[in-house]
N, C-alpha and C positions, 0 to 999 in steps of 0.2 A: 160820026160818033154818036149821035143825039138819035138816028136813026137806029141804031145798033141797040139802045138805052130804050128806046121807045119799042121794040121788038122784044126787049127782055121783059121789060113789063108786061106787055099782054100775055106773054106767053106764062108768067107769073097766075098773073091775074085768070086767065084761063086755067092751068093746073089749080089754082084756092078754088075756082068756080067746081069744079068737076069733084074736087076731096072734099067740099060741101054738102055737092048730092050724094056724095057717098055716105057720107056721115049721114045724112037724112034718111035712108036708104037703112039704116042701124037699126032703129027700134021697130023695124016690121020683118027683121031677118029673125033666121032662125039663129043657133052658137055659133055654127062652124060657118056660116056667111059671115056671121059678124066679125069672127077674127079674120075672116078675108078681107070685108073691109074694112077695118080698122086698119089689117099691115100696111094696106096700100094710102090709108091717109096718116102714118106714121112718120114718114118723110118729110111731110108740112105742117110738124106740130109747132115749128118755131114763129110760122105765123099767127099773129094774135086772134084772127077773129076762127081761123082752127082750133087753135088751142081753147077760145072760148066754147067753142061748139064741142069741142071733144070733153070738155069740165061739166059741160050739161049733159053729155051722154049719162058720164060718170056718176051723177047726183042719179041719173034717172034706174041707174042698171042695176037687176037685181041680184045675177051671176054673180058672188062674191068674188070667186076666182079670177073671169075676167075683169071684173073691177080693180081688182088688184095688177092686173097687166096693163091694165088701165093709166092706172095711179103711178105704175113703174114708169113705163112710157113717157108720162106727164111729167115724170120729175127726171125722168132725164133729161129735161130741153132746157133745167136751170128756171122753168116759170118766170125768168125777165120779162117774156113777152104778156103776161096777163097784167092788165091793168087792174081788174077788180079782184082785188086780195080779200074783202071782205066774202065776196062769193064763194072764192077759193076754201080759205079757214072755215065756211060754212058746209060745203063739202067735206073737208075734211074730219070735220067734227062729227058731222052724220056720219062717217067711213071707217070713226075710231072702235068702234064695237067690234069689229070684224078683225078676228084676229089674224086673215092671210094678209090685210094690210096694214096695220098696227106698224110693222115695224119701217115700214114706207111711209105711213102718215106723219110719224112723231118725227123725225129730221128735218120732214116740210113745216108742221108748225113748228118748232123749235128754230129754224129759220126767222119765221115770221115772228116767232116773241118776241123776239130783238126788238123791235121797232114796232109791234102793234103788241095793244093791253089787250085786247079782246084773245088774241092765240095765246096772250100770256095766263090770263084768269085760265083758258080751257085748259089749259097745260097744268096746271098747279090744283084742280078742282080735279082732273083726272089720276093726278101724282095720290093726292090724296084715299081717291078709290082704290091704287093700286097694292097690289100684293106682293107682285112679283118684284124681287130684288134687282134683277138686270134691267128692268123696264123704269122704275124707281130712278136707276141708278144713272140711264140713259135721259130721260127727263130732266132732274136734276141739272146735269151737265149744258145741259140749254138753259135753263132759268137763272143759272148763276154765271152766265154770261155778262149780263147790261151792267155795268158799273153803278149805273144812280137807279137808285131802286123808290119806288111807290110805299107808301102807306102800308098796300096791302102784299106788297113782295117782303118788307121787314118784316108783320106778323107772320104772314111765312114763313121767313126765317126761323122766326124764335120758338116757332113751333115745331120746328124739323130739327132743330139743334141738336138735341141730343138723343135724335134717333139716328143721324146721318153718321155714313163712315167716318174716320179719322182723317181720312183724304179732306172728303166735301165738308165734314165739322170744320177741319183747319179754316177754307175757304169761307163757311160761312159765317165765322166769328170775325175775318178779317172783315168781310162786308158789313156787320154789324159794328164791329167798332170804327171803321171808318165814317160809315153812317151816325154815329155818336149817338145811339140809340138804348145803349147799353144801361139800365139803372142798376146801383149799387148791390142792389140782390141776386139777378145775374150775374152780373161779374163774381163776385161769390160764389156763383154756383160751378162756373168755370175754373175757380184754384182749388177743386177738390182732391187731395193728392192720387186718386186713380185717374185722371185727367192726362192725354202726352204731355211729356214737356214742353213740344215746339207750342201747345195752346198755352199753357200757364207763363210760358216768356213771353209770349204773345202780348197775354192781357196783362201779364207784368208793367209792362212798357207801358202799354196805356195807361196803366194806373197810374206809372211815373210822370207821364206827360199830362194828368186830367187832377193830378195830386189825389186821387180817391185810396182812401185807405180800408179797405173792407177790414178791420181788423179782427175780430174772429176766424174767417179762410186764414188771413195772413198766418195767426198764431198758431194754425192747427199743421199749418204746410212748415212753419221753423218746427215744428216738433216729430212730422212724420214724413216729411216729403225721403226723397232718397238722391236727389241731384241736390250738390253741395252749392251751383250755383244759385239755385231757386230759391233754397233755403238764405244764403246770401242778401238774394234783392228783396227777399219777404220781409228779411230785419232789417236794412236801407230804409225801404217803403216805411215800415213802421215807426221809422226816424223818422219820418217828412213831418208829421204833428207835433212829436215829443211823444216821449214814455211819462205820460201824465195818471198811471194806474196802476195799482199794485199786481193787476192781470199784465199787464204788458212788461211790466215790471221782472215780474216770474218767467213770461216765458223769453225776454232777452238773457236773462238770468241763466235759464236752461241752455240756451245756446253758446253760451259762456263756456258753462262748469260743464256739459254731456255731450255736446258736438263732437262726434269723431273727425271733423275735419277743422284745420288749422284757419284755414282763410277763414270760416263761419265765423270761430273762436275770435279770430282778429275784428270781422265786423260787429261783433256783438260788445267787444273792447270797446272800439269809436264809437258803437252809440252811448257807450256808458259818460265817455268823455265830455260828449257834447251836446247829447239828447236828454238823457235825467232829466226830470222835473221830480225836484226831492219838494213833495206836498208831505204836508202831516201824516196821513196813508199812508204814501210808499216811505215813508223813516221807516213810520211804526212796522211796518212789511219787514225793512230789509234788516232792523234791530231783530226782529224773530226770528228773518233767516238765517244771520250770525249767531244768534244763541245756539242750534241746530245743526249749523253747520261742523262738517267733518276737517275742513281747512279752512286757511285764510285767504284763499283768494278776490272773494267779495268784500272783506274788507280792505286791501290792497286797491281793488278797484274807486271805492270811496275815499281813500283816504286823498285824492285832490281835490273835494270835498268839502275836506272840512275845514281849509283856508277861508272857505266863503261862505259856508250857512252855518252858520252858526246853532241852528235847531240843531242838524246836524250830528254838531262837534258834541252838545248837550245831552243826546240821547245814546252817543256810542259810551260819553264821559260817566254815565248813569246805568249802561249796560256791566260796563266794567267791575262797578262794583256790586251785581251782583250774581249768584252761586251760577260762574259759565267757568267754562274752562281755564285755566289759567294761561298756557297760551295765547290766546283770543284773549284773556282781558291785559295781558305785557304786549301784545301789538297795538293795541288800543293805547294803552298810555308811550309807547314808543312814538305812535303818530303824533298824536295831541300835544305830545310834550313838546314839538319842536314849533308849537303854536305858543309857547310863551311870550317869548317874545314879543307877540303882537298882540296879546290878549292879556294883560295883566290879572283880572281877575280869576282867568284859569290857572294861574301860580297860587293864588289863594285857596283853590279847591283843590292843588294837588298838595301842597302841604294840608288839609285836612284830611284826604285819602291816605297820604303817608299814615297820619295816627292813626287810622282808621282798618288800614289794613292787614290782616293776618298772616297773608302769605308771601314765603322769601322771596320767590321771583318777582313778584308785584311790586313790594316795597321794593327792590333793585330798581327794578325799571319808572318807578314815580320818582326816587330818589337820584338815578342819573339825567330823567327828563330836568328838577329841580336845581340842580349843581350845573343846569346848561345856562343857566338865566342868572347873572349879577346883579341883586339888586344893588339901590345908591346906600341902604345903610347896612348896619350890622344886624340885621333881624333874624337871620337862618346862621349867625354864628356856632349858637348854643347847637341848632338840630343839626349843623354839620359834627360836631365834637360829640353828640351822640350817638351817628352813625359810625361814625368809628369806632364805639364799643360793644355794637351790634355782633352776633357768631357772625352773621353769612361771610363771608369771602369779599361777596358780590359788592355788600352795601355796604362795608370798609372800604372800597375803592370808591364806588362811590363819592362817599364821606371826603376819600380823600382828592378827588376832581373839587368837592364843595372848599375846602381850605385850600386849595390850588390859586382859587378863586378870589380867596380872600386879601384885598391889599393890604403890603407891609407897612402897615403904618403903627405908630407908639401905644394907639389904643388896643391896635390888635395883635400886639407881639406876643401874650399871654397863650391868646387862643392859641394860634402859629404853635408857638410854642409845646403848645400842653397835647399836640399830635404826634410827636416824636414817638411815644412808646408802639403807634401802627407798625413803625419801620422792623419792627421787631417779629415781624407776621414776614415769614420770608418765602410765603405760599403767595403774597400778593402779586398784583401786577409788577414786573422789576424796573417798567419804565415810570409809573407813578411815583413808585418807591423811591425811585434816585431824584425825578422831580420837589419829592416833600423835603428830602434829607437836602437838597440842595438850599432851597426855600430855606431852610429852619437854619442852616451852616450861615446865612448871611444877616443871622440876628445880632446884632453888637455884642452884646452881652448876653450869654445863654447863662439858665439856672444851672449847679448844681444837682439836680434830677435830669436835666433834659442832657448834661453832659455824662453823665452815667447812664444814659439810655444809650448815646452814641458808643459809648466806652463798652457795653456790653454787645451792641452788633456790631464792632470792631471783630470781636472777639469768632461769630458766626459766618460772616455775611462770603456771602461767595462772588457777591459781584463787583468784580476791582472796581468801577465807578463809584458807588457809593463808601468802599472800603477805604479811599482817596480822601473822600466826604469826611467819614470817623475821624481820618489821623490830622485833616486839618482840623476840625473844628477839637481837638485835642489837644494839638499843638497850640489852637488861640487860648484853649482854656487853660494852658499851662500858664504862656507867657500873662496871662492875667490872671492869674490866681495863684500860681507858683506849686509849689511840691503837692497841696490839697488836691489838686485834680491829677496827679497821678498815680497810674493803678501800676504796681508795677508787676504784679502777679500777668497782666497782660504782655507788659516790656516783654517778660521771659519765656513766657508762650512765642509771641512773636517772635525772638531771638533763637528758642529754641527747637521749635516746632516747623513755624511757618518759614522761618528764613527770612523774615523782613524786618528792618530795620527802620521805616519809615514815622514820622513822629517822635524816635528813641533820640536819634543826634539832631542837634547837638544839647538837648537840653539834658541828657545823663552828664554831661559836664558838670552842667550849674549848677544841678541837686543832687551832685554823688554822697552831698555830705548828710544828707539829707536820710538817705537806706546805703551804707557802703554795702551792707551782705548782700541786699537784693542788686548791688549795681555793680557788684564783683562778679554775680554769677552771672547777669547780663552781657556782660564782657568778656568773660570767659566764654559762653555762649557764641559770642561774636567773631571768637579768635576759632572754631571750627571750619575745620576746609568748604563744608558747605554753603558757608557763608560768605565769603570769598569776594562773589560776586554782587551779593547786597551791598557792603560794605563798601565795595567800591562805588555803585548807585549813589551811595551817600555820601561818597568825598572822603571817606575814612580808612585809613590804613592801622593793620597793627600794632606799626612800630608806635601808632599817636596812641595806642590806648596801651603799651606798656609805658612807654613813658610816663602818660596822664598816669598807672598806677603807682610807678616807681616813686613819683613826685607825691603821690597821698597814701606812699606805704601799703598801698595793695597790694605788692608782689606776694604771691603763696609759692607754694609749692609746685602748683601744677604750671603754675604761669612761667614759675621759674624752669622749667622742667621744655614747657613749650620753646623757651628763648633759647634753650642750651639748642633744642631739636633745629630749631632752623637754624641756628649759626652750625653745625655739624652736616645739617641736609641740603640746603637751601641752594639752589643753581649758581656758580659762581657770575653768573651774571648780577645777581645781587649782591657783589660784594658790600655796597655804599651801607647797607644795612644793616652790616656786622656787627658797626663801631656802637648803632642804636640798642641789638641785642645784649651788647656787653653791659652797656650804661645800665638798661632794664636788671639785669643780674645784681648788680650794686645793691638791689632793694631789697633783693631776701642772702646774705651770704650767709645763714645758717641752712641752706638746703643740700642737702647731705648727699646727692649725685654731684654737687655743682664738679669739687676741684678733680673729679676723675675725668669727667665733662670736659673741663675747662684743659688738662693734660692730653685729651684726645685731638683737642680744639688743636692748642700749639701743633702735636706732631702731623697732622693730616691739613690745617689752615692757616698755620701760621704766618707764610706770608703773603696772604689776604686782610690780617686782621692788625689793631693797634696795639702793638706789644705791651707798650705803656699801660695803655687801661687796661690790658689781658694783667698786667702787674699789681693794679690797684684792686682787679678783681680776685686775681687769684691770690696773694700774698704768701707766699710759699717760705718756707723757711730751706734754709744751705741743706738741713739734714735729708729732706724734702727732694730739692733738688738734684741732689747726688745720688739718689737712689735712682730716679727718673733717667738720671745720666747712666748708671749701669747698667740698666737694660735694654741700652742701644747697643747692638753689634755690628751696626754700619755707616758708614759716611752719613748716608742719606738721613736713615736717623736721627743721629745727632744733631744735623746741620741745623734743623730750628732750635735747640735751645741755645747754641752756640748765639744765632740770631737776636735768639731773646737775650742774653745777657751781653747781648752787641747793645740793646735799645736801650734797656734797665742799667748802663754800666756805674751808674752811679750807687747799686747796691751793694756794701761793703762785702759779701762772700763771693764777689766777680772775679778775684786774682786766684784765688781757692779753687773757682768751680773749673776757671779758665786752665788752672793748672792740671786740673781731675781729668777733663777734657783732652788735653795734649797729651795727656800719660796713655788714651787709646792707643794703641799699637795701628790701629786702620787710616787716622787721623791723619798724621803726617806723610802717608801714601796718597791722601783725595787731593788734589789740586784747588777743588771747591771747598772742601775742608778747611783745607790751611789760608783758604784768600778771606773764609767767613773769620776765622782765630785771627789773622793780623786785623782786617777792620775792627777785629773785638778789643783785642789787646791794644789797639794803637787810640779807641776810644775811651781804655780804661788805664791808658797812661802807663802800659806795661808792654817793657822788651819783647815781642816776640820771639825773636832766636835766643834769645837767654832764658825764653820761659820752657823753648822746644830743648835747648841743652840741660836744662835743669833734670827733666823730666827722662834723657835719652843717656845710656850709661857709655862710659867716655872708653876710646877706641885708645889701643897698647900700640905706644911709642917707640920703642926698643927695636923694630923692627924685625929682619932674617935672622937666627942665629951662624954659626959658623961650625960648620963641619967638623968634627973632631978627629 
């Protein structure tokens, strides 16, 4: 084997010997020798001390062409085998003029730049000379190989930056900010909004991560960039210090209120929340741009705010008053107003703004901020009871939140008190409204004024709640002051009108004696069918109020007239009520329908009703009743007075009339007839069959005669 090893080398070592003399044999040939021998020592370029000989050809040849076959050949073998690279690159460099090998030279040093500065300098001194775009561009792509770069590969850089493509730019901003090379004015120069995006997120990041805040770029790329998210991390970014200036101020401001894009709009939100630096400047800034401004959303944005600066709350509070919008200055006192509370001295300055100010929304809205805050004494008594008699709408409600407010205590039952006549405003709020009238309804004692104010939106008010309110606090003022507090022109309205009854019973009892004409017509009022139902709400029937008037001579005419109607109409399921309408008749027996009435009564209800009282009511005299008896021509007929003078048998024309009766010819035919006549007769102590014989002409005894 070592034999076989040691024959391969000589015979090696023999072939280098021989492409030696050939190569020496080069520079005394003519062209075409020399590319004869060169082909033949092409075979042996991968040996080193070859390859050195054939580098020294190359340095010597003046043939560009073959040079260039040369330099191809040479760099086909990989140059692993040359030790001295400096020779090489030094060749090289001499070869770079020569444009048939230019593009064979620059891959071999570009090679070598990696790892030596010397092919690096030549590389970057020649980039510099170049013209040509591809050759440039080819270069480049070597140089920006080695990760850790020198001194003079960063000035490089920063000098090629922004002439290189968008490709190699990307590249070599990353190698420059990796290198942390970058001063604040480059970086700057890099967020210019014609810059790609992939470079502006680039240097974004790094800003994030080196906290550098170029603010100028930043505020120029929120206002013109066209990527929402760039725009995005440029107001972030401008967060990381604070908004400490009325310039960054504005343009988070601008990204706010003119951002077509929502997420911008949102981060321009959280910096307001949490980045603000409200300095004397940016107040005065953002006071100027609320006066100007077209909406509220700038101040929505301040208003959590002004819980904590109080300069602040000072400057919006002093904006307010003067010549802005009125909207913009009622959201200003809506904010601030809920800062009472914790600010007692700004309750002092909103009651001075209240006198102070002109306009009705304003005063609304200083006067509700006001009425939110209790104080411990009676000091806003008085300007509550004056905004109650304020026109606007607004600032009576108001007013009326401020006496809502006020406790019922004995000092302040007057105030309380002397709000009543609001309720009268039935444009107000209706749920304040029933709040006050409730309030005022639980005063012990209310004036005479304040119980005529109820008494009069009794009279209006359309909302049963507080209508409730009226007729109790009417009802207290009756039972404590008696007939003086009743209107009764109301009662009759009520009765007649509305159909309500409530408040009226039961104290028209107590003081009927008091107005009988007004509490007659009350009750008459009462007794129409569409009252029916009230009446019943109140536990009241009619039979109680003819009674009640029977008993204090109230029966008229018409009442008398109504009591006939329902004993004549009335569902005989009612009978029990009859005996009540009869009693009520008693009261007027000069009403001049009654005994037609009362004869219709008998023949059609007689026995439903109490004969007896039908007796005491009717009082008929025999002549009377005898006529009433001849115009019956049937059983049926008849049979109730037969009845009635069965009941009445103790009325001396009973054997008379009883007699007048049997004399009917139909009479003594009805089986019902003749059974009503003996209970009649046998109660008025009178024979029946002697009364029927009396009455029936006697039958011929004599019997058949006889035939003659």
């Amino acid at each position: 084997m070592s034999k076989t090893t040691d024959e391969i080398r000589e015979r090696r070592a023999a072939h280098a010997s021989q492409t030696l003399m050939m190569l020496d044999m080069v520079p005394l040939s003519d062209t075409d020798t020399k590319y004869s021998l060169l082909s033949g020592a092409t075979r042996y370029l991968h040996d080193p001390a070859i390859a050195e000989k054939w580098l020294s050809l190359i340095a010597t040849e003046t043939d560009t062409t073959l040079k260039a076959d040369m330099i191809r050949q040479l760099a086909a073998t990989g140059l692993r085998q040359l030790n001295n690279t400096t020779e090489l690159i030094n060749v090289m460099i001499a070869s770079l003029a020569q444009d048939d090998a230019r593009d064979l030279i620059l891959p071999i040093l570009g090679r070598l730049s990696i790892t030596n500065q010397t092919a690096r300098q030549h590389l970057i001194k020649f980039y510099r000379q170049q013209e040509n775009a591809d050759t440039s561009r080819l270069i480049l792509s070597w140089l920006l190989i080695p990760v850790d770069a020198g001194p003079e590969d960063i000035a490089f850089y920063k000098e090629i930056m922004h002439r290189a493509d968008i490709t190699d730019k990307l590249v070599i901003v990353n190698r420059l900010l990796l290198q942390d090379t970058l001063d604040i004015a480059t970086i700057a120069s890099l967020l210019r909004p014609d810059e790609p995006v992939a470079i502006k997120e680039m240097v974004l990041r790094f800003c994030f991560d080196r906290s550098f805040v170029p603010v100028e770029a930043l505020s120029t790329l929120v206002k013109t960039d066209t990527t929402p998210f760039i725009r995005t991390w440029c107001i972030q970014l401008l967060a990381v210090h604070g908004i400490d200036s009325p310039a960054l101020t504005d343009t988070i401001l601008h990204a706010y209120t003119q951002d077509p894009d929502q997420s911008v709009k949102q981060a321009a939100l959280r910096v307001f929340e949490y980045s603000l630096q409200l300095t004397p400047a940016i107040i005065e800034y953002l006071c100027a741009q609320l006066a100007t401004a077209q909406n509220l959303q700038l101040l929505y944005l301040l208003a959590p705010y002004t819980a904590k600066h109080e300069t602040l709350m000072n400057a919006l509070l002093t904006l307010s008053t003067q010549n802005v919008r009125v909207d913009l200055a009622v959201a200003i006192y809506n904010i601030l107003g809920k800062l009472i509370a914790q600010r007692p001295a700004l309750f002092e300055r909103f009651v001075q703004a209240y006198e102070l100010e002109q306009k009705e929304e304003c005063r609304t809205a200083i006067l509700q901020a006001i009425t939110s805050f209790t104080p411990n004494d009676d000091s806003l008594n008085t300007f509550y009871s004056k905004a109650l008699q304020a026109p606007s709408p607004a600032i009576r409600e108001a007013g009326i939140k401020g006496i809502l407010l006020i406790p019922l205590t004995k000092a302040n039952i007057d105030v309380v008190q002397a709000a009543a006549p609001v309720l009268l405003h039935t444009q107000l709020n209706r749920e304040l409204r029933r709040l006050l009238a409730k309030k005022i309804s639980t005063i012990p004692q209310l004036s005479a004024d304040t119980v005529k104010v109820f008494s009069q939106l009794a009279d209006h008010e359309q909302d049963q709640a507080i209508r409730e309110i009226c007729n109790k606090v009417q009802e207290t003022a009756i039972s404590q002051a008696g007939s003086s507090s009743i209107n009764w022109e109301q009662w009759l309205h009520k009765a007649d009108v509305e159909h309500q009854f409530s408040g009226i019973f039961p104290h028209i009892w107590m003081y009927y004696d008091e107005n009988p004409e007004m509490a007659n017509r009350i009750l008459w009022a009462a007794l129409t069918p569409g009252n029916s139902s009230s009446l019943y709400q109140e536990g009241v029937s009619d039979i109680e109020i003819l009674r009640f008037l029977a008993v204090h001579k109230g029966m008229d005419d018409n009442l008398s007239r109504y009591a006939l109607t329902q004993l004549l109409t009335t569902d005989l399921g009612n009978e029990s009520k009859f005996n009540h309408y009869l009693l009520a008749l008693k009261g007027n027996p000069g009403f001049a329908e009654l005994r037609e009435g009362l004869w219709q009564l008998l023949e059609k209800r007689g026995r439903y009703i109490n004969l007896i009282l039908l007796d005491e009511v009717l009082r008929p005299t025999a002549a009377e009743f005898r006529e009433q008896i001849d115009r019956q021509s049937t059983a049926a007929g008849i049979l109730p007075y037969i009845t009635y003078l069965d009941k009445n048998c103790s009325w001396e024309p009973v054997p008379e009339l009883l007699q007048t009766i049997m004399a009917k010819p139909f009479v003594p035919q009805d089986n019902d007839a003749m059974r009503a006549m003996k209970d009649a007769c046998r109660n008025a102590c009178i024979d029946a069959e002697a009364l029927q014989r009396s009455v029936t002409p006697a039958a011929n005894d004599d019997g058949p005669g006889f035939a003659d």
